[in-house]
N, C-alpha and C positions, 0 to 999 in steps of 0.2 A: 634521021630519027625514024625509028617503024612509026607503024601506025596505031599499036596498043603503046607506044610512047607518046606522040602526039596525045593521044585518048585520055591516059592518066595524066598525061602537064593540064590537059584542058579540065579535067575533073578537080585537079588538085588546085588549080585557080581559079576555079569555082566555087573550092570549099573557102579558100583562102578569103574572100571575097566575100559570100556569105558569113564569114564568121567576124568579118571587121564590118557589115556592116549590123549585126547583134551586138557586136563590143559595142559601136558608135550609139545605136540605138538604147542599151543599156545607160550608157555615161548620159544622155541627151536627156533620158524618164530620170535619172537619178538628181542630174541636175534640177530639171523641170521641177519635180520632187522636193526639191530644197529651197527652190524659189517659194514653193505653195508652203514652204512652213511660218505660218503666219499669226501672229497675236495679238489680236484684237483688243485694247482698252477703249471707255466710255467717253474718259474725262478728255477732250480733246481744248479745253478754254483754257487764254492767256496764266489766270491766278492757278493753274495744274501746274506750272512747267515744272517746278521743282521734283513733284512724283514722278512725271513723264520721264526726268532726267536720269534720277533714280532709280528708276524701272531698268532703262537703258541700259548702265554703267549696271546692275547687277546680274541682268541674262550676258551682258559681254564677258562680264567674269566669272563666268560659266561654260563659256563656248568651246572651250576643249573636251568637257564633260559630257558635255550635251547636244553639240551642233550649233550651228548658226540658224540665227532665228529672224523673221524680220517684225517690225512691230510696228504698229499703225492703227491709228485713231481711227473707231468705228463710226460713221457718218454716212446715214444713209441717205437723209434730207439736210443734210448741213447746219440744221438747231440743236440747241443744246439739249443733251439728257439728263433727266434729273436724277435722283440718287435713285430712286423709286427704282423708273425706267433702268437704271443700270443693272441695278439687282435683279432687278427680272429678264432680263439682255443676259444676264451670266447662269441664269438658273436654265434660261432656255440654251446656252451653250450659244449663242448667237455670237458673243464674244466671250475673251480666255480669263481678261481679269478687270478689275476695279481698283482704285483705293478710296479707301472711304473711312470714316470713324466707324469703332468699333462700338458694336451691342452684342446682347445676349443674345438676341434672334437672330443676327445676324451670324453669329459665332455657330451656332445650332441649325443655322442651312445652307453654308457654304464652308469652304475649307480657307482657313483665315492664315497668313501666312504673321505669324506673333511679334514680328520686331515692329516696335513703335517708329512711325518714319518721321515723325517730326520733333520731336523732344518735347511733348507737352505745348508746343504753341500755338494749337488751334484751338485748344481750351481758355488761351490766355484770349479775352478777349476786349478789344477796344471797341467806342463807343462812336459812330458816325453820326454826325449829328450836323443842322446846320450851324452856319456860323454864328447868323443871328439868334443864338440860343443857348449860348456859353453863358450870356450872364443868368440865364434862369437855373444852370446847373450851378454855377460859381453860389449859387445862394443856399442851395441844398443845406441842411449843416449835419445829415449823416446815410447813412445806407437806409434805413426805413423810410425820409424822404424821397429818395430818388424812388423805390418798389410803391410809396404811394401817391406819388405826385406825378413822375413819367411816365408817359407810352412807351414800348417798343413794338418793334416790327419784327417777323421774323417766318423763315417758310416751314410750311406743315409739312413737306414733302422732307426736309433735314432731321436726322434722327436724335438731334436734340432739342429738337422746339421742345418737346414737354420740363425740358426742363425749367426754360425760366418761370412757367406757369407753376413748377410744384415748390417756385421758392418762392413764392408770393409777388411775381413783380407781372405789371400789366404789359401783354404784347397783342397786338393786332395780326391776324395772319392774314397771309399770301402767299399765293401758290408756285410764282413764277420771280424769279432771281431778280430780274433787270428791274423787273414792276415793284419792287422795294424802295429803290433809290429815286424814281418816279415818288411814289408815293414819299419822301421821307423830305424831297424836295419841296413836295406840295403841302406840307405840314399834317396828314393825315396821321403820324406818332414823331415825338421827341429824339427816339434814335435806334438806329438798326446797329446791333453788335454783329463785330466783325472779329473774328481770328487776327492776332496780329502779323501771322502769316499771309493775311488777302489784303488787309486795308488801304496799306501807300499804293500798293501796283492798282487798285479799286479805284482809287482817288485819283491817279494818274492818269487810268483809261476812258475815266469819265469825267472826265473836269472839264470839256465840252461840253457835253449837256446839262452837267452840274454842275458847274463852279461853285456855289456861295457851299457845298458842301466840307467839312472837315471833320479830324479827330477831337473828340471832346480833351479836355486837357487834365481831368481832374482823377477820373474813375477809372476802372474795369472790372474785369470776373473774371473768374478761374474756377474749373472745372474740368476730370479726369477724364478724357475723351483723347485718348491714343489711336490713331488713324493706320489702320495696314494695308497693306496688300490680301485682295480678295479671291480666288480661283471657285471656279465647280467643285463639289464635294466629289468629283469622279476625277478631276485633274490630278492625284496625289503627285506626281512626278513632277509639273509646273511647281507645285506649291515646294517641295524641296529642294527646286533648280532656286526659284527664287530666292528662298532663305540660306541657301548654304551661299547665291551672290552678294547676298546683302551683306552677312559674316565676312567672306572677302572683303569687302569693299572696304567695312570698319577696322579687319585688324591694317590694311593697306593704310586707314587716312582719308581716304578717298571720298568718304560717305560724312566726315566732320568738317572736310574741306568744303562739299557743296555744298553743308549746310548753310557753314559760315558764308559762305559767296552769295548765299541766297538771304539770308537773314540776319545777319552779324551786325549791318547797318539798322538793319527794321530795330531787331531790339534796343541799341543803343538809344533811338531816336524817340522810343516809345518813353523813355526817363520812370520805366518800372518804379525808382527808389522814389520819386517825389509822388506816385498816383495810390489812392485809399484802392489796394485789390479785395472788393469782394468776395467771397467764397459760394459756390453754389453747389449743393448737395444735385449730385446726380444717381436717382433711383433707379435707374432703367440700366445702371452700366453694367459691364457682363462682370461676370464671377472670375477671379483669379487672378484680376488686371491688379497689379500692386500699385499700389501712388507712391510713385518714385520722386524725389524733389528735384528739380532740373534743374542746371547746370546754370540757368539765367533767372533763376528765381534772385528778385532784390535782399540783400546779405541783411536790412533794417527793416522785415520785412517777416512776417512769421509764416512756417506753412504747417499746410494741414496734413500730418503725421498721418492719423485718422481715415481710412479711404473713404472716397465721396463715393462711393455705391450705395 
């Protein structure tokens, strides 16, 4: 071989080489890239797992559309954030979403992703109470006793405390979750209402520290407080990956299937058709929410046609 042959094989295997290692380098940032795509939620405690699930199953049925995403509980200090703190975690873009019940403020300053993800039953709520205090409820003999004879408990930081104040019933606040059940133990209010979505897995994680606690047997409330998916008003694309997954998931099945798996037993258990369900007007709900009758409202049982806004 000449020497302007040698010269060009050695130039030509230089380019060759230089340019596989730009490919390798490109594939390497592109990957790295796709690892860093990442989304951040708040709610990272045990009574979440059902939205976290949900969350899950609806960006996966999405991932042809949109890419693979990875998702992961924001924890900076390892304590819980409270709804407050979330919202303002998401306003600041520190994290990508929430879920949370829905308000008008809330609707008004972030981008709210509109399917109801729990079917009405975090409005449905049961009564935690101690044990030792069933018979003073069993003696009640209607809704205006219990609003003037019991305490409740309930945190100022949740965007329905004011409700049970604007229906005339007594609550004591507190600011911090766990410090409820504390307080509820030590006789400090009659009963902390709970979603019947939180109460048994509640009552199971804390039955160490609380045993004498349980569900009262008699009562609940109800109230139109539909929980979504929350994004940045600057997210629009998150918030339409989300809602076109969520649509997936329900014409599939998939999204009736967890619920039932997650819930199916609570309701059952909860004996809706033997309990007096309260009604409570909620003033502060956002505009345009319809009060839909859900699917496990008790059949002997009236509901309220009427939207509680």
């Amino acid at each position: 071989m000449s020497r302007h042959g040698r010269y060009r094989g050695s130039v030509l295997q230089k380019v060759i080489i230089a340019t596989c290692i730009l490919v390798f380098a490109s594939m390497s940032s592109l990957a790295f890239s796709e690892e860093r795509q990442v989304v951040l939620y708040s709610q990272k405690e045990f009574r979440y797992q059902y939205y976290q699930v949900l969350l899950h199953q609806a960006l996966k049925a999405t991932e042809g559309d949109y890419g693979a995403v990875d998702i992961q509980p924001y924890q900076p200090d390892g304590l819980e954030i409270t709804e407050a703190r979330g919202m303002a975690l998401l306003q600041q873009k520190r994290i990508q979403i929430t879920f949370v019940p829905t308000s008008r403020k809330r609707e008004e300053s972030f981008r709210a992703v509109p399917v109801p993800l729990d079917q009405g039953l975090l409005g449905l709520r049961l009564l935690l109470i101690k044990a030792a205090s069933q018979p003073r409820f069993d003696r009640l003999q209607n809704e205006t006793e219990l609003r003037e004879k019991m305490l409740g408990g309930f945190n100022t930081n949740w965007s329905d405390y004011e409700v049970y104040g604007n229906n005339g019933l007594k609550v004591l606040p507190a600011t911090k979750y766990e410090t409820l059940f504390k307080m509820l133990e030590s006789g400090r209010f009659d009963y902390f209402s709970r979603g019947l979505i939180e109460v048994w897995s509640e009552l199971e994680n804390f039955k160490g520290q609380y045993p004498d606690l349980q569900v009262e047997n008699r009562f609940a409330f109800y109230y139109n407080i539909p929980v979504y998916f929350f994004v940045h008003k600057d997210n629009e694309q998150l918030a339409q990956r989300i809602e076109v997954g969520l649509q997936r998931i329900q014409a599939s099945g998939a999204f009736s299937r967890l619920f039932q798996a997650h819930y199916g037993e609570h309701i059952a258990r909860a004996k809706l058709d033997k309990r007096q369900i309260i009604i409570l007007q909620s003033p502060q709900g956002p505009q345009g929410i319809p009060v839909v009758k859900p699917f496990w409202w008790p059949a002997g049982t009236a509901f309220p046609l009427v939207s509680t806004r």
